[in-house]
Every structure is written in C-alpha cells, then in structure tokens.
N, C-alpha and C positions, 0 to 999 in steps of 0.2 A: 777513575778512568775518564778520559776524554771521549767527547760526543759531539754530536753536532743538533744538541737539543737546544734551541731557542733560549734566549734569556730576556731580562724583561729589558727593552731597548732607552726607556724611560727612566730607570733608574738610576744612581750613581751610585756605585760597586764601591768609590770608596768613603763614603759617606763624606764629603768634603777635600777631594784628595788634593785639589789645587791646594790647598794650605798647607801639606804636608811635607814637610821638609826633608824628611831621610825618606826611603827605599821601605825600608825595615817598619817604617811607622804607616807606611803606604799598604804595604802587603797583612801587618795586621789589622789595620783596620777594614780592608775589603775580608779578612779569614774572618772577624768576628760580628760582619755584618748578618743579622738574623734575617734581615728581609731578604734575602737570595737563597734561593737552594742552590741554585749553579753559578760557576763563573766563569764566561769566554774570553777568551785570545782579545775579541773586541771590543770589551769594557776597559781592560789595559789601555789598550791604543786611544779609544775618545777619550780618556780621559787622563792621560801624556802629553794626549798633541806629540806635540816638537819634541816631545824629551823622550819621548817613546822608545827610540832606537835602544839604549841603555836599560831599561829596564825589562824590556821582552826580549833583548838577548841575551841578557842575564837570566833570564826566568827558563828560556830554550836550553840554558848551556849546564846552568847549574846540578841537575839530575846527571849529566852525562860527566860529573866529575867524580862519582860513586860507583862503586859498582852497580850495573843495571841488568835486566833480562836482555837477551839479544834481541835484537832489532830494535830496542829500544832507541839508538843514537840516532837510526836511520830516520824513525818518525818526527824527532825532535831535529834534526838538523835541516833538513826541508824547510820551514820556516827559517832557520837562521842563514838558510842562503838567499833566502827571498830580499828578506830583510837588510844583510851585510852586503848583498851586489843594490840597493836602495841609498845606502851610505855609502858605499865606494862611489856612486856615480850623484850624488846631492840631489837625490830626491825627499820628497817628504815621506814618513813614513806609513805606508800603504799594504795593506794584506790581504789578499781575494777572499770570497767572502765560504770558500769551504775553508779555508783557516779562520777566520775571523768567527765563524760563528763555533767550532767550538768549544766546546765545557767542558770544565770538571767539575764535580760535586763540592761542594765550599767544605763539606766536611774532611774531605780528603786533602785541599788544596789548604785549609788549616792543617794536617797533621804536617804538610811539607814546610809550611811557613814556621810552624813549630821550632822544626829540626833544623832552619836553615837559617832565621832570623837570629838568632844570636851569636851564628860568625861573621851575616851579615853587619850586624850593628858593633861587630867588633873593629870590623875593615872599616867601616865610615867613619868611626871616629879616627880614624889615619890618612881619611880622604881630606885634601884641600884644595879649593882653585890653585894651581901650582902653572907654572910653563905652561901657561895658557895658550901658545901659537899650537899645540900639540895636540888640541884636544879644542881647536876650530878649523875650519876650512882653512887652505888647502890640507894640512896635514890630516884631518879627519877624513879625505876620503884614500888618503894609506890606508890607515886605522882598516875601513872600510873593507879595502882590497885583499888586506891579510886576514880580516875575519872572511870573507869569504872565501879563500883557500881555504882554512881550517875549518869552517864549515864542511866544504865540499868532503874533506877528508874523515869527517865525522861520518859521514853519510854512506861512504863506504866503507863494504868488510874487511877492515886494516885491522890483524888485532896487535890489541894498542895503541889502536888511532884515534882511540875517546877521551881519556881523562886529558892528556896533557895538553891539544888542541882544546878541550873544553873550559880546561883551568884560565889557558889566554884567554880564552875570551872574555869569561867572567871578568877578569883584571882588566881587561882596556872597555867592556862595557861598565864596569865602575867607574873608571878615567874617565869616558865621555860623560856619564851623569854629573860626576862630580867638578868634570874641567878640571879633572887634577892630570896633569902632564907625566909625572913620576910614575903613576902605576901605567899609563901608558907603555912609557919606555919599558916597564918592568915585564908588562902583558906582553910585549917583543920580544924581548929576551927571551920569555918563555914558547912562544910561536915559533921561532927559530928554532930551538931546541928541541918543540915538539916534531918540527917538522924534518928536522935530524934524523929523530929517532924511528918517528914514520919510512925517510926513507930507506934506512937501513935496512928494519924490518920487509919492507917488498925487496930490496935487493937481495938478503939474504933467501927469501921464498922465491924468488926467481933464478939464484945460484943453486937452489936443492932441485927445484924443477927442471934446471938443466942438467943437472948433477944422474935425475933419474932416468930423462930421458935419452941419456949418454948410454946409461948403465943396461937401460930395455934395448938401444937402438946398437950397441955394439958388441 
C-alpha cells in the first residue's frame, strides 16, 4: 500500500540506475534492493531526471490496465495528470511533495515488478529509437496533451474508462523512453479508440437517463 512514510533521501533506490539501460532492469534492481524497506514516487523521479516522464507513467498507468478494486484508477490517475499536462506543456518533470513522498513497501512493489517485468522486458526488446521527430518536441507535447485527456478520463467513474486509456499510455510512455516513434503512433491508435469507446459508453448512459427520465416524467 502506498503511504506517505519518509524514505531515506540519501540513498539510491536503484543501486546505480543511471547505468541501466532497460525499464525492466531499473525496476528490478530497486525491487531487490535490501537496503530499503519502502519505495517513493520520488526516488523514481531523482533518479530519472529528464527521462522520468516515461517511466512514472508507466508505473501510474500500468495497474490500471488489469482489473483493480474501484477507486483504484482514480488514486493512480491524479499523478498522471499532473505529470501528462507537465509534458504537454515542456516542463521538467515535477511532483508536489504529498505525491513525491509517497511509498510502498519494496516487498510489495517486488511482487508488482515480478508480474509485470517480463511483458515489460518482452515490449523492450521490440522498442527502437524509430521516427524520432515523434517522440521529441514538438510532437511530444501531442504525446503530452492526449495522455492528459486519458488521464483525466481514467480519474473519472467511466466504467470502462480504465484499461484501454491506460493501455495508451503505457504504449506512448514506452515510445517516449525508448524514442521509438512506432509504438507512439500505435499508443494513438489506441487513445482514439479508447476514447471512442469511452464516449459511447457516457452517450449511451445519458440516452438511458433520458430514456428514464421521459418514462417518470410522462
């Protein structure tokens, strides 16, 4: 569970992470680091810098592409609209310090890295610097503007406004890590579609709610 319990601000969460060249080898090595009991939102970020954007919305979006307990998408999408309106608009990336500080238990944030690290390490081997104009400014702060609509829609009780907004993301937060342009366009495709389906869905719940309100009112 997430907290907003202190972590040691001294430490390097991923034992060397600048050197680390995939996602996947970044995230196990902070799960199997023994000198931490917790890990916060803002040992990610120091130690990203610049590349941050890609990997803490990835980390935000990923849960919310499984099934979860309800209100779950709402807690997790909060930060990724802080974050995605950050990149829409070419900022550096920046998190207040009640997200930044906090935690989850390493024990726990191992069992996630567990289950999630080897479709991640499956997708990176398919990531390559690709269409590189796509996945730099100006086109990154597109990127930006449509993560933060699907954010925003994550955050609201749309049912069915979780996975497939969260699945784009994950896809164009790999794109930007990786500067690969391809799962960019691909992460679009699917935003589009998500956002399809989203609005169908409120169109249709607001055609019943008229439907009802017809049926009371005549």
């Amino acid at each position: 569970m997430l907290s907003n319990s202190p972590t040691d601000e001294n430490a390097d969460p991923a034992g060397g992470l600048h050197d680390a060249s995939r996602l996947s080898d970044v995230l196990t090595r902070i799960a199997n680091d023994p000198k931490r009991d917790r890990i916060a939102v803002g040992d990610f970020l120091r130690a990203m810098q610049e590349r941050a954007f890609g990997p803490l919305m990835l980390i935000f979006a990923l849960p919310n592409v499984l099934p979860t307990p309800p209100g779950t998408s709402s807690v997790l999408g909060a930060p990724l609209v802080f974050l995605a309106a950050q990149l829409a608009l070419g900022r550096s990336p920046w998190l207040p310090p009640i997200i930044a500080r906090r935690s989850i238990a390493r024990k726990d944030f191992a069992a996630f890295v567990g289950k999630a690290t080897p479709w991640l390490a499956k997708a990176e081997r398919l990531l390559q610097p690709r269409l590189g104009a796509l996945a730099h400014p100006p086109a990154e702060y597109i990127v930006g503007l449509v993560c933060f609509v699907l954010s925003v829609v994550l955050v609201l009780p749309i049912p069915l406004g979780n996975m497939l907004p969260a699945l784009a993301i994950c896809i164009m937060a790999l794109g930007i890590l990786e500067r690969d342009g391809i799962w960019i366009l691909v992460g679009m495709a699917i935003a589009l579609t998500s956002l399809g389906v989203v609005s169908g869905v409120v169109w249709a719940f607001v055609k019943a709610s008229l439907f009802v309100i017809h049926s009371v009112l005549g």
